[in-house]
N, C-alpha and C positions, 0 to 999 in steps of 0.2 A: 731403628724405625725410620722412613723414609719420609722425606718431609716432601708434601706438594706446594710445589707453585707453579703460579702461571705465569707462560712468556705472554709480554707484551705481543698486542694483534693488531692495534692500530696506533702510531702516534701523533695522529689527526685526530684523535676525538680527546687526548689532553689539553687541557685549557690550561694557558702557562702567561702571564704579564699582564696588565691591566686594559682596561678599554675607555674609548672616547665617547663622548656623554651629548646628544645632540638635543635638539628642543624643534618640532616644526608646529606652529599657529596656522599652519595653512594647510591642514592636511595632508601633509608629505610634502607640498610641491617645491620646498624649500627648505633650509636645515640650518640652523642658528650653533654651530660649536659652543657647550661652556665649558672649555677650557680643563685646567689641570684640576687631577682631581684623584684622593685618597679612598680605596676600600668599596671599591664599586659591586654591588651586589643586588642581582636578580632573583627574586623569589616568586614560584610559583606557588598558590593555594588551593587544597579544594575542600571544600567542609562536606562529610558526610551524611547524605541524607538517614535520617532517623525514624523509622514508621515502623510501630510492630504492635501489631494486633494482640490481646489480651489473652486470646486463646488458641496461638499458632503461631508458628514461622511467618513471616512476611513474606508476599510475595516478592517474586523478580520487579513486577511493574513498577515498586515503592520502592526498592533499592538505588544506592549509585549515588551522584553527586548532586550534591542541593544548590552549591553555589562554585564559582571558581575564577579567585580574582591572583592578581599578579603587584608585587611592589619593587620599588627599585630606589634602592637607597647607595647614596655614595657623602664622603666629606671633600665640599668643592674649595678650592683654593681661591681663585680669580671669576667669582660671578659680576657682570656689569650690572650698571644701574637696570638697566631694559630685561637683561635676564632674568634678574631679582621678580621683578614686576611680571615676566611670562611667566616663571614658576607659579608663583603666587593665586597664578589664575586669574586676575583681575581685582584683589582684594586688593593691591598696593597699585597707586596710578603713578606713572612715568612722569616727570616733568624736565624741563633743558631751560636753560635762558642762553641766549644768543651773547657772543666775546665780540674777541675783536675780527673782522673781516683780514680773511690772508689770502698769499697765492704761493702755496708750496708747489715745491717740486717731488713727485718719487723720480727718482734717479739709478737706475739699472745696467751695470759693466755688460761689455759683451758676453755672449753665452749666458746669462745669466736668466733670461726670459725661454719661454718656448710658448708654442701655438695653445690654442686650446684648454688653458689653466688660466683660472678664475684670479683676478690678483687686487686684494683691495685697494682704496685708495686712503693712503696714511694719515690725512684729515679727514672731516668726516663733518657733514652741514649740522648744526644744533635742532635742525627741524626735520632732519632725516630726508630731506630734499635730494637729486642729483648736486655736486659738483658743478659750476659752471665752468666759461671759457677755457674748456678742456683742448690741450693743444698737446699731441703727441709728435715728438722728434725723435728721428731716430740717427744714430751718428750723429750727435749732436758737437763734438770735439773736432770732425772731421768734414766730407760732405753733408750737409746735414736735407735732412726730405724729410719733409711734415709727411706721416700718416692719412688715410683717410678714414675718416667714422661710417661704419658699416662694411668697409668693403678692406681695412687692413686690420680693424680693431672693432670691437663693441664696447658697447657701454649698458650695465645690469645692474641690480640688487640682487643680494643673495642675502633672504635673512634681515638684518638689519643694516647690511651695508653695500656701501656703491663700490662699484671695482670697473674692470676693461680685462679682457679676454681678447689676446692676440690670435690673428686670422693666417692659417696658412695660403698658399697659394696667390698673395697679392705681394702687396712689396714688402711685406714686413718680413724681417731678415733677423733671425736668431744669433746669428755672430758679430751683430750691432748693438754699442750701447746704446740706450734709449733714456730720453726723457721724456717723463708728462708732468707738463704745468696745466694747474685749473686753480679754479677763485670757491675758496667756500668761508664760511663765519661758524667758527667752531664753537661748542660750548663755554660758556665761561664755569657753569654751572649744572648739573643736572646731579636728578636725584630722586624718589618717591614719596608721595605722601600715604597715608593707610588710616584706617580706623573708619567703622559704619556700615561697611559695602559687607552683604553675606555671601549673597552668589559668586559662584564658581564656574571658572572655564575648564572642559578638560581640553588637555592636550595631546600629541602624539609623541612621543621621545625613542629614541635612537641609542642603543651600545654596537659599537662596535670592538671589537676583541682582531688585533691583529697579531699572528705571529709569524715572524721570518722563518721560514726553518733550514736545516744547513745545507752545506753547499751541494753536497750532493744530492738533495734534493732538487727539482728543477723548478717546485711552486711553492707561493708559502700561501699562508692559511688565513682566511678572511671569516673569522665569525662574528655574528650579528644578530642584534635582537630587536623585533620595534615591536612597540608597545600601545595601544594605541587612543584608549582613553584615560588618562590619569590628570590626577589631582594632587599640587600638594597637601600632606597629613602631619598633623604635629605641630614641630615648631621651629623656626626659621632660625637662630641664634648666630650672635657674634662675640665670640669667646676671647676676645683681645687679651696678648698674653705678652709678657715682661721680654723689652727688647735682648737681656740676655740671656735668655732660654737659649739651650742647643738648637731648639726647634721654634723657633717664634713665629712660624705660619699661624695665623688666628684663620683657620679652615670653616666654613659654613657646613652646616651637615644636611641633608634635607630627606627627604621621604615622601618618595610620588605611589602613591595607590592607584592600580587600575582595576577598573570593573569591565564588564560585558560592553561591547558596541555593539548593540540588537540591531543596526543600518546593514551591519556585516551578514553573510552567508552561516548561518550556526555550524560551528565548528570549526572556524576564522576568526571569532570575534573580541579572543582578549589578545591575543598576541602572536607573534609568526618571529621563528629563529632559524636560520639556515647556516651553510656552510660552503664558502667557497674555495679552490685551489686556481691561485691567478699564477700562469706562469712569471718565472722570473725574469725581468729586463737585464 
């Protein structure tokens, strides 16, 4: 007897490696990374609506879906203090106490920088402040030429943190090492406090799903999901486990539920997943 199968028809609609896990408070216009993270998982819902008259079929108009919500559960490995407290919604507040004042340097080999890429700055002020006396050098071992602010580099937030994003077309020169010196007062402390507060923020969160695919391919594959009002559900836990476990990660597990955003266009309004093919550099 002949047995069927099917040849493969696409192997762009295989989902194959994990995805990165984003958080925006501001309605997209900004995206907060949490970091590494185990068993990341999108689930779609829809409860079916139930209406049946006692002495007949139901009609079409009472059938269909009653509701239809979306969850996204993953085990995070590295959530920071701030992350903690945006999941939470607002049930856990943020706190910092100010260290001791420094002036580090990041320090960058030639080729090591390019235009156009977002690059934070490796301290970071206790009060979520810019950075001050930000002094960019470039060639700093050899001729060295101070940068200028706005017109070789900028200076931004993204999320929770300050960074500078190199400008082409001025003097800034990618096959130059560079330094930036600036003065900030880091935390000595930070951390959350909780208990009391009921209400809840939703948020917007972000997967992205990347896969390389092979050489002979010319694009690899960019899936995404955003998601756009949710709440954490359940329960936050930290599962602190014996330093000689094979696996001593003490992993966070979490559990965001979304519901309907009625602001949205109906038929928009829980969530939008696409697929992109970026060619390869």
């Amino acid at each position: 007897m002949a047995v069927n199968q099917t040849p493969g028809t696409s192997a762009d609609d295989i989902y194959i490696e994990s995805g990165k896990i984003e958080i925006s408070i501001d309605g997209g216009s900004t995206w907060d990374d949490l970091g590494l993270a185990d068993d990341v998982n999108i689930t779609f819902s829809s409860t079916k609506r139930e209406v049946q008259p006692g002495n007949g079929t139901a009609p079409d108009r009472v059938k269909g879906s009653a509701t239809q919500t979306a969850t996204l559960t993953a085990s995070m490995w590295q959530l920071s203090m701030r992350q903690i407290c945006y999941i939470s919604g607002g049930l856990f507040t943020y706190y910092s106490v100010a260290g001791t004042a420094a002036t580090p340097t990041d320090e960058y080999a030639a080729n090591e920088t390019e235009a156009a890429l977002f690059y934070p700055f490796a301290s970071q002020q206790y009060n979520g402040v810019t950075p001050t006396a930000i002094v960019v050098t470039q060639d700093p071992d050899g001729t060295p030429a101070t940068l200028v602010l706005n017109t070789d580099y900028r200076v931004f937030k993204v999320g929770d943190y300050w960074g500078y994003m190199f400008v082409a077309g001025g003097s800034y020169d990618a096959t130059k090492a560079i330094d930036v010196d600036y003065a900030v007062t880091p935390a000595s402390e930070e951390g959350f406090t909780v208990g009391g507060k009921s209400s809840q923020t939703s948020y917007m969160y972000r997967v992205t799903n990347t896969i390389p695919t092979e050489s002979t391919i010319t694009y690899d594959i960019y899936n995404y999901f955003e998601l756009y009002k949710g709440m954490q559900e359940g329960d936050l836990s930290w599962a602190l486990k014996n330093k000689d476990e094979v696996d001593p990660v003490a992993r966070i597990p979490i559990t965001v539920g979304f519901e309907l955003d009625s602001t949205r266009t109906a038929g928009q309004q829980l969530m939008k997943s696409g697929r992109q093919k970026v060619n390869k550099t």
